[in-house]
Gaussian input, Z-matrix of N, CA and C with variables (Angstrom, degrees):
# hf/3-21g

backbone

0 1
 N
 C     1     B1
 C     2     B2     1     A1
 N     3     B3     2     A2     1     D1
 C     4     B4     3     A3     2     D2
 C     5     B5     4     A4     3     D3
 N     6     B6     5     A5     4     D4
 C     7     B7     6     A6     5     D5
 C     8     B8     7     A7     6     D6
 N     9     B9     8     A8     7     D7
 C    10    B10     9     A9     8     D8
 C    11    B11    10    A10     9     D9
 N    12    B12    11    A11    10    D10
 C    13    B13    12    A12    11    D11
 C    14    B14    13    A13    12    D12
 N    15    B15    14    A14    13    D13
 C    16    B16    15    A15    14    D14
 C    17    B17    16    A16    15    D15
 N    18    B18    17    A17    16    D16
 C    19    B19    18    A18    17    D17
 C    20    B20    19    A19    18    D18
 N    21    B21    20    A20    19    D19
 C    22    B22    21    A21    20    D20
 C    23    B23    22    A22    21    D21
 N    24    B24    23    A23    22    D22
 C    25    B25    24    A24    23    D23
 C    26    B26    25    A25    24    D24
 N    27    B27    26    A26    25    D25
 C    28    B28    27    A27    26    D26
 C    29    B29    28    A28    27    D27
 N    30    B30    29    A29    28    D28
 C    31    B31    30    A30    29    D29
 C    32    B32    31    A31    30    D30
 N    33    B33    32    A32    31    D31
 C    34    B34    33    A33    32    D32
 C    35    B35    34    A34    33    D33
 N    36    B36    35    A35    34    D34
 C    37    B37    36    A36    35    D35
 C    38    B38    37    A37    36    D36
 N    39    B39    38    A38    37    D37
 C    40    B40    39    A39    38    D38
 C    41    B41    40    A40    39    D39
 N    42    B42    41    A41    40    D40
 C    43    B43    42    A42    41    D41
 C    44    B44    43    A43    42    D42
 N    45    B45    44    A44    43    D43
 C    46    B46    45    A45    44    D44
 C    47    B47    46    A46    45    D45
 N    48    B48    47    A47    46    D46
 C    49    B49    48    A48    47    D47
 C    50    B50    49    A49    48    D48
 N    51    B51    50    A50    49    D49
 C    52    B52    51    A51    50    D50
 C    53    B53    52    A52    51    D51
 N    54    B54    53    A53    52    D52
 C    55    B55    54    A54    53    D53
 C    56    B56    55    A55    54    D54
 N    57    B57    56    A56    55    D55
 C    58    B58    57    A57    56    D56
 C    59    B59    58    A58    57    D57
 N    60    B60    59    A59    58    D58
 C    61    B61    60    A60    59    D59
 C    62    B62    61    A61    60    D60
 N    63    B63    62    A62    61    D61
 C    64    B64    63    A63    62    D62
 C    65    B65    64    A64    63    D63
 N    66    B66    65    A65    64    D64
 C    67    B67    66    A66    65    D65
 C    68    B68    67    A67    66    D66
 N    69    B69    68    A68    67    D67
 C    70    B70    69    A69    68    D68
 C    71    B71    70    A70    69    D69
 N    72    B72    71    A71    70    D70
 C    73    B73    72    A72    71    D71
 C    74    B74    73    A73    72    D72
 N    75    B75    74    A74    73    D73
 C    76    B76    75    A75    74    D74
 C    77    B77    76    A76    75    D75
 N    78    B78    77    A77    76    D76
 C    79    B79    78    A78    77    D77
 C    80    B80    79    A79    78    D78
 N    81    B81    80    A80    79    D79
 C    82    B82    81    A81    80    D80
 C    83    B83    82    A82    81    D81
 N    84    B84    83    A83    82    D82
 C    85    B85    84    A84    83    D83
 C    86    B86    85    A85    84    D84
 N    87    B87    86    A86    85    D85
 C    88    B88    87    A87    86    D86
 C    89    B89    88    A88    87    D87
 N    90    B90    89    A89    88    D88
 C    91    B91    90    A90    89    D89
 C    92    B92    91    A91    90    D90
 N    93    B93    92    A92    91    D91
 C    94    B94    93    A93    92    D92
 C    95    B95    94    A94    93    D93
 N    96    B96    95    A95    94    D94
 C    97    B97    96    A96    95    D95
 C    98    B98    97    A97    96    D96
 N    99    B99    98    A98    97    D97
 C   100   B100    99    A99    98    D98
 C   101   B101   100   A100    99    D99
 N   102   B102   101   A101   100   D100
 C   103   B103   102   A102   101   D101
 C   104   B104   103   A103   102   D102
 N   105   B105   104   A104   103   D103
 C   106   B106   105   A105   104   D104
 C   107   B107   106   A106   105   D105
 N   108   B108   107   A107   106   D106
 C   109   B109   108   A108   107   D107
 C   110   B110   109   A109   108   D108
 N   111   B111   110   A110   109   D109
 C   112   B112   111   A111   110   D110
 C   113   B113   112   A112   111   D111
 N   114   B114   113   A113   112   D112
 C   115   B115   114   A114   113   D113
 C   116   B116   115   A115   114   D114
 N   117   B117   116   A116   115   D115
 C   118   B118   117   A117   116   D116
 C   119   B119   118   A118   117   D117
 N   120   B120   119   A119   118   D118
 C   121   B121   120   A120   119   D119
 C   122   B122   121   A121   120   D120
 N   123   B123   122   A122   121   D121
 C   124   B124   123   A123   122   D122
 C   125   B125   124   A124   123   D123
 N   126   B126   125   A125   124   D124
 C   127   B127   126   A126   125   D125
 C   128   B128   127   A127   126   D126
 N   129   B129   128   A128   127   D127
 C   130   B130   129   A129   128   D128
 C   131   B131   130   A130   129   D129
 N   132   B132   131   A131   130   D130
 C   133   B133   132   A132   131   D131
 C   134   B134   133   A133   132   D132
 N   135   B135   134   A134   133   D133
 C   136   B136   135   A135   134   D134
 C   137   B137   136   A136   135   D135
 N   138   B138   137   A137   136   D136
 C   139   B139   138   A138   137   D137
 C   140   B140   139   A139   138   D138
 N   141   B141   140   A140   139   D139
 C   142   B142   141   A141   140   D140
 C   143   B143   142   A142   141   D141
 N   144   B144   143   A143   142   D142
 C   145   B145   144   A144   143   D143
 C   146   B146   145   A145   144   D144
 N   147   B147   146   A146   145   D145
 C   148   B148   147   A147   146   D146
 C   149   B149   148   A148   147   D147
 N   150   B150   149   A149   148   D148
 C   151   B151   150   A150   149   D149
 C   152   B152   151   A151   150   D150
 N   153   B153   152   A152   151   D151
 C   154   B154   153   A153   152   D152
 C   155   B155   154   A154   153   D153
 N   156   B156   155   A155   154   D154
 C   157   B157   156   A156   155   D155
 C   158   B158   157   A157   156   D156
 N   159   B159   158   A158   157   D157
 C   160   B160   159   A159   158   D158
 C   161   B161   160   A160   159   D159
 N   162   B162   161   A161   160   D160
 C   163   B163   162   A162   161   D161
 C   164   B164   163   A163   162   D162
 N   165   B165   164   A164   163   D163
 C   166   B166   165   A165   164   D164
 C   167   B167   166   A166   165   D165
 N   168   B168   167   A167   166   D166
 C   169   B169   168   A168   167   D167
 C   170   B170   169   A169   168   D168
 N   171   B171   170   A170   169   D169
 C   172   B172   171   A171   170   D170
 C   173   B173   172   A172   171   D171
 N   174   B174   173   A173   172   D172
 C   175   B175   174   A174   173   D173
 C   176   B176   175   A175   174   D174
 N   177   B177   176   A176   175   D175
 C   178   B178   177   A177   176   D176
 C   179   B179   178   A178   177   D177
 N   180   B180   179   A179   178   D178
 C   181   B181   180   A180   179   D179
 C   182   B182   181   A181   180   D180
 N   183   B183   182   A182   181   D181
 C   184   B184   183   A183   182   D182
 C   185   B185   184   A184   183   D183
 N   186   B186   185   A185   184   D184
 C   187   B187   186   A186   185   D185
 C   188   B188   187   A187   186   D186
 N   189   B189   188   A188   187   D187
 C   190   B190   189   A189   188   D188
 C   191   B191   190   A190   189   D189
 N   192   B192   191   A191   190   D190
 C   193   B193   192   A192   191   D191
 C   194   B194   193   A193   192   D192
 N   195   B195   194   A194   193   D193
 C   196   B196   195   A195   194   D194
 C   197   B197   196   A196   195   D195
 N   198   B198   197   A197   196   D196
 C   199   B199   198   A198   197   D197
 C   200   B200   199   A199   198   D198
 N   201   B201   200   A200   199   D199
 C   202   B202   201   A201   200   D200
 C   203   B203   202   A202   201   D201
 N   204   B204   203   A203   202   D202
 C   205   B205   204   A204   203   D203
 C   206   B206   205   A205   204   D204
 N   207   B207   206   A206   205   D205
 C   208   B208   207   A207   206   D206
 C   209   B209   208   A208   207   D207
 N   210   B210   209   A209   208   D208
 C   211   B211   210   A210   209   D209
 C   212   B212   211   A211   210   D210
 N   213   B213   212   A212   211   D211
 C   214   B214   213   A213   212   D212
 C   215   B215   214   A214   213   D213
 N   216   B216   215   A215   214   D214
 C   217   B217   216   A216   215   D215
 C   218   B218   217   A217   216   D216
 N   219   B219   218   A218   217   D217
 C   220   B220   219   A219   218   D218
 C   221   B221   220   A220   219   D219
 N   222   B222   221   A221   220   D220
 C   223   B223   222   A222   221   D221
 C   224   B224   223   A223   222   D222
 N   225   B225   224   A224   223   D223
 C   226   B226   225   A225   224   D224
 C   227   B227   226   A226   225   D225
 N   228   B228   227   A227   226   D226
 C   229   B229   228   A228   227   D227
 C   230   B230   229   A229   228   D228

   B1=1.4479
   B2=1.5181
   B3=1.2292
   B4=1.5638
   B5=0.7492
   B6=1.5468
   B7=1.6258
   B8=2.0420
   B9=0.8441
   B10=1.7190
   B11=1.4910
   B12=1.4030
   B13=1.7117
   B14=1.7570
   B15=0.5613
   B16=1.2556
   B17=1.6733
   B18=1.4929
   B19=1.6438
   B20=1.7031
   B21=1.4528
   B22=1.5955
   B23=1.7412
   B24=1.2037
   B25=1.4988
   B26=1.1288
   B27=1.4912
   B28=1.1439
   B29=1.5964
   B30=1.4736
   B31=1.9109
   B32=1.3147
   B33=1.5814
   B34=1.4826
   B35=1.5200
   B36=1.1533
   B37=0.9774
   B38=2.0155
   B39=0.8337
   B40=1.6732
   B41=1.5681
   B42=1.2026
   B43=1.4094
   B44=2.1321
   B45=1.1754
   B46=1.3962
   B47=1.6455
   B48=1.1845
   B49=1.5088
   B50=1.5196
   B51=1.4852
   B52=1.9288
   B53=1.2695
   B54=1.4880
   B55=1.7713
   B56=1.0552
   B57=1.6265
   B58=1.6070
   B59=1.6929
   B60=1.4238
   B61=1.3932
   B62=1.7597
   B63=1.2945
   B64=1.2003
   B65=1.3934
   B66=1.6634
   B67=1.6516
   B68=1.5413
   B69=0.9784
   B70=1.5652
   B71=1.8132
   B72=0.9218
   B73=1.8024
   B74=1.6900
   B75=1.0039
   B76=1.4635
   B77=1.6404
   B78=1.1786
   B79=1.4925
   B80=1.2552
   B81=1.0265
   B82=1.9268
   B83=0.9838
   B84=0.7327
   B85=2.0690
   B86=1.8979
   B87=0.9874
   B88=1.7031
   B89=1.1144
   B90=1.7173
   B91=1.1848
   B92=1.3641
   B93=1.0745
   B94=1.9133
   B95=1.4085
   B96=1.4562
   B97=1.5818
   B98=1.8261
   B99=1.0021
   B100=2.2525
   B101=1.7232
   B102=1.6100
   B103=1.0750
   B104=1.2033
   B105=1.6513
   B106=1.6184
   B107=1.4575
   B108=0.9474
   B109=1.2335
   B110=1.6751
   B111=1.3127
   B112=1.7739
   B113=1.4179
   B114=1.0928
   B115=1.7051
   B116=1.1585
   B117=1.6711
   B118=1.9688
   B119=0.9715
   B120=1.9460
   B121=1.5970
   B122=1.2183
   B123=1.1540
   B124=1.2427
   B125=1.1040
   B126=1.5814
   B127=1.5723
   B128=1.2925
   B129=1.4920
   B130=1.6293
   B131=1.1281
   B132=1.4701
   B133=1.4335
   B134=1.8316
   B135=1.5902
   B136=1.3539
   B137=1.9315
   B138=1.4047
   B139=1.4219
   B140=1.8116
   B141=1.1211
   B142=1.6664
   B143=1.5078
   B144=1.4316
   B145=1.0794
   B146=1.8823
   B147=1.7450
   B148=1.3652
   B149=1.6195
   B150=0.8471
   B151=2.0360
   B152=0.8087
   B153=1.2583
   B154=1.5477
   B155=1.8055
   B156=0.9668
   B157=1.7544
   B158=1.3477
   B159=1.4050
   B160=1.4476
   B161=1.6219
   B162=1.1501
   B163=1.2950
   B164=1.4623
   B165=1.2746
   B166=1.5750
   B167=1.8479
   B168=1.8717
   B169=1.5463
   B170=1.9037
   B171=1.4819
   B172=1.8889
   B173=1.5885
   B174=1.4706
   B175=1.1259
   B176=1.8844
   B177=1.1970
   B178=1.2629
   B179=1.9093
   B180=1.4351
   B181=1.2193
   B182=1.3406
   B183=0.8976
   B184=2.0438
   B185=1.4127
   B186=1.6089
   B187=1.6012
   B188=1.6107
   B189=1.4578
   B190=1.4894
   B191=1.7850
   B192=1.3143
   B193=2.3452
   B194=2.0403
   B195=1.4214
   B196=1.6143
   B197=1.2720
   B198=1.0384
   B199=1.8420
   B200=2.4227
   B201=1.4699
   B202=1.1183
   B203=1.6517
   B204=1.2422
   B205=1.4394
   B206=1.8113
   B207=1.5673
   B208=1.4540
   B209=0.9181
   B210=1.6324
   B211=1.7012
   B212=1.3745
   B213=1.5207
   B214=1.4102
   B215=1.9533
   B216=1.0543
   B217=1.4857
   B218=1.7237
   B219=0.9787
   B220=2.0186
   B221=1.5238
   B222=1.0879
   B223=1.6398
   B224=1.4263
   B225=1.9469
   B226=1.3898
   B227=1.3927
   B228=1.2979
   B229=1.4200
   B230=2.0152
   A1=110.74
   A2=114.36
   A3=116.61
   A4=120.32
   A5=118.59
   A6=119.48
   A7=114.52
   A8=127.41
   A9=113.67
   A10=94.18
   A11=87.31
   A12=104.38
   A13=99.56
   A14=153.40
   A15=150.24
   A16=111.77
   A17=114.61
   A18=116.03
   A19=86.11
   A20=101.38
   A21=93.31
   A22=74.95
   A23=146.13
   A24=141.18
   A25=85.95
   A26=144.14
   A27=145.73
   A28=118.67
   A29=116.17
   A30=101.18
   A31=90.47
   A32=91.53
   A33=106.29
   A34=125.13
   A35=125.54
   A36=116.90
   A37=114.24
   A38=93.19
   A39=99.46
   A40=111.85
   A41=116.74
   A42=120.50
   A43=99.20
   A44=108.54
   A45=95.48
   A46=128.03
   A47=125.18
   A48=139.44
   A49=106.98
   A50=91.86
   A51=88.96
   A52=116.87
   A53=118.30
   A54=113.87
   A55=78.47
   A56=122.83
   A57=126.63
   A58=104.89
   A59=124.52
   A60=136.97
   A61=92.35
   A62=109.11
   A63=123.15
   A64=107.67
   A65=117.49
   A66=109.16
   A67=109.38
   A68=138.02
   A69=135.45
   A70=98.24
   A71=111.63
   A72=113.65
   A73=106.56
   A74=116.37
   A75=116.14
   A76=99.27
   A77=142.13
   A78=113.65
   A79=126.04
   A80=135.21
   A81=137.52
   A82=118.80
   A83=139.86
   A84=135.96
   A85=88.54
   A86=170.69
   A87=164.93
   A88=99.95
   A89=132.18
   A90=125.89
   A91=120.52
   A92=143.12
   A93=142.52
   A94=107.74
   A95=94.81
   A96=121.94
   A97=109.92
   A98=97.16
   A99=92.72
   A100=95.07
   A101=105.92
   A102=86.53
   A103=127.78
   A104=123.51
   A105=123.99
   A106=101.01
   A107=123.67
   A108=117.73
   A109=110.66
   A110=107.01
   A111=105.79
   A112=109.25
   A113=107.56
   A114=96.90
   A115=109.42
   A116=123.00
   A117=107.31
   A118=99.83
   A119=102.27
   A120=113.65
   A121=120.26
   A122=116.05
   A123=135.67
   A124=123.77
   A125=103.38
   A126=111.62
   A127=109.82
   A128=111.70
   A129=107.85
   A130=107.13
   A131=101.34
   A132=117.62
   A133=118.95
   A134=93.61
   A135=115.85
   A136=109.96
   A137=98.23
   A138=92.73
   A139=117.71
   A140=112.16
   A141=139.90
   A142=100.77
   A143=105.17
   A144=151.37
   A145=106.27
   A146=127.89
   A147=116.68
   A148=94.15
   A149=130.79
   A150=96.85
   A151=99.50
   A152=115.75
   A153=141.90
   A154=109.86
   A155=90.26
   A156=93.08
   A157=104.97
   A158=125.49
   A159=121.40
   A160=130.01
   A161=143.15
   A162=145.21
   A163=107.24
   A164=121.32
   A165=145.35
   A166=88.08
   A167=87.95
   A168=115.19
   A169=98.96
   A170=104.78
   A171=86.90
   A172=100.01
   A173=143.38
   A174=125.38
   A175=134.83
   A176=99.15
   A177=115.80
   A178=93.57
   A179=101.35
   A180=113.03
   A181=128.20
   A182=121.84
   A183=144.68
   A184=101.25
   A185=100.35
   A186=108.08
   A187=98.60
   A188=134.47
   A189=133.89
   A190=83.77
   A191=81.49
   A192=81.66
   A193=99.23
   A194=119.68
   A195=103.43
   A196=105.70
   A197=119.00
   A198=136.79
   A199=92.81
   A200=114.81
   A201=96.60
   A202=156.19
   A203=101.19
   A204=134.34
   A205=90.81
   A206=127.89
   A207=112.26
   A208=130.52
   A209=115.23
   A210=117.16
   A211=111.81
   A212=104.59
   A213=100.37
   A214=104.10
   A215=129.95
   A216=130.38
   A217=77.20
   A218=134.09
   A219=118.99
   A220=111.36
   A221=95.27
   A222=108.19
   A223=106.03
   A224=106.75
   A225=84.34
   A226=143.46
   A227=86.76
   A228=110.58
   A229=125.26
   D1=-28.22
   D2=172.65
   D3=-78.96
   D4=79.72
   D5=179.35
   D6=-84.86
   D7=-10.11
   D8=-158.19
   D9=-74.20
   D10=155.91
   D11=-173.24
   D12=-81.52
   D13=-62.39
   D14=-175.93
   D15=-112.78
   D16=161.10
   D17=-146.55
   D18=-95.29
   D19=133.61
   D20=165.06
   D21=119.13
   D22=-11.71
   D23=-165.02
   D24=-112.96
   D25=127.20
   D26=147.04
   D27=-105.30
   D28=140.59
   D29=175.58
   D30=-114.43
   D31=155.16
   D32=-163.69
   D33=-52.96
   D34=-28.69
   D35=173.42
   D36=-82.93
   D37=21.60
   D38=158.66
   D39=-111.85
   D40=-41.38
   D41=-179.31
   D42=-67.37
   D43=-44.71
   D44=160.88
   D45=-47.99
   D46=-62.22
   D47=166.35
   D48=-27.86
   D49=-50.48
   D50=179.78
   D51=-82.01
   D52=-29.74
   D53=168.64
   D54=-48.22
   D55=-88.61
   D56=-130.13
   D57=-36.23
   D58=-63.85
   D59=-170.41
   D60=-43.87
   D61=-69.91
   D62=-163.76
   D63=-36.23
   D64=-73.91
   D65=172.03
   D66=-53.29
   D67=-50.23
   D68=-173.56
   D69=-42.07
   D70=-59.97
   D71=-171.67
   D72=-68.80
   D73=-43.82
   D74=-176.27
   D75=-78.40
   D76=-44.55
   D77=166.74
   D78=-82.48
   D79=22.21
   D80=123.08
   D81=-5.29
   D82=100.82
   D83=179.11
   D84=-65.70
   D85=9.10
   D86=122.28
   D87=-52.47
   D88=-42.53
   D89=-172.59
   D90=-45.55
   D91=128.58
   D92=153.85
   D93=-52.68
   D94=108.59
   D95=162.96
   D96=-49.91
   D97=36.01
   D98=-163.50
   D99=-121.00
   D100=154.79
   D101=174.04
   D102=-95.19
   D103=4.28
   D104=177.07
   D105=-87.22
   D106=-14.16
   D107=179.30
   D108=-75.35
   D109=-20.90
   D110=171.09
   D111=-104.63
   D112=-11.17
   D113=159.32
   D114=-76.95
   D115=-38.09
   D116=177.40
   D117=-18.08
   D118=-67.42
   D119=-141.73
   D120=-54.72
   D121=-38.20
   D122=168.68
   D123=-33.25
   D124=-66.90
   D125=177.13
   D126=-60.76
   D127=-61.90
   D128=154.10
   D129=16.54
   D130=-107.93
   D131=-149.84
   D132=-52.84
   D133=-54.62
   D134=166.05
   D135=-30.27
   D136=-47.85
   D137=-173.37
   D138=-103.68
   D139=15.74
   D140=160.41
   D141=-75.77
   D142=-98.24
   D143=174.12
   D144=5.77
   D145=-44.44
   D146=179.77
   D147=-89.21
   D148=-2.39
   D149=163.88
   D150=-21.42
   D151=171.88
   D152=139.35
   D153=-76.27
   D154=-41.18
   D155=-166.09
   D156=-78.78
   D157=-19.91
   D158=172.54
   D159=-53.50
   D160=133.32
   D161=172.79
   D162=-140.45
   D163=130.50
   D164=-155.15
   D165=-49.13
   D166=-76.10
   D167=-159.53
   D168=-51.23
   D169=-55.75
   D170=-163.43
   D171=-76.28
   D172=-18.81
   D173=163.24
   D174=-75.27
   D175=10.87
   D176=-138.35
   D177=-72.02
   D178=-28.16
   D179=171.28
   D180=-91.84
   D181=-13.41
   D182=137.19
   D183=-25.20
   D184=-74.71
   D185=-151.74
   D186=-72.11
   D187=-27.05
   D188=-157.89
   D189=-76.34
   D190=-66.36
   D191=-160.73
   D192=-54.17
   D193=-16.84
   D194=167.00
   D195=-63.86
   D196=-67.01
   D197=-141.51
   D198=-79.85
   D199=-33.84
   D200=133.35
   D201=-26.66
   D202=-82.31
   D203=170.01
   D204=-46.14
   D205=-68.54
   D206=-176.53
   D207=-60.66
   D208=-19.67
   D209=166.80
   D210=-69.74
   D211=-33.48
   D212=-163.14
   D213=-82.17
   D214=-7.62
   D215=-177.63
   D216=-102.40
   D217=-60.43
   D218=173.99
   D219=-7.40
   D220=-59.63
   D221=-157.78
   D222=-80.23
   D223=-28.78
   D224=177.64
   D225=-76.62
   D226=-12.74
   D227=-178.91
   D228=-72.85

């Protein structure tokens, strides 16, 4: 699914994959209502996202239990 020739080129249907994830994780009721906390994600993803080996759909549950797990050590701290 990661087709762009160089990182920083996204085709649209990748920049879709990451909305999609993106709203899916941010309306979580666990999610942080804050706004750096949706820029992580953001960057997150943004900086996941050019692997090669990455794909939205089969990681899609990768990235939820990560970006979990960092809220949840967030808070512990």
């Amino acid at each position: 699914m990661n087709s762009h020739p160089r990182q920083g080129a996204f085709q649209p249907e990748e920049l879709d994959a990451l909305q999609s994830i993106y709203d899916e994780i941010t309306a979580q009721s666990w999610f942080p209502d804050l706004p750096e906390a949706r820029e992580d994600l953001a960057k997150y993803l943004f900086e996941t996202f050019p692997s090669p080996t990455y794909d939205a759909d089969r990681h899609r549950s990768d990235i939820e239990a990560s970006v979990r797990l960092y809220h949840a050590n967030e808070c512990a701290h």
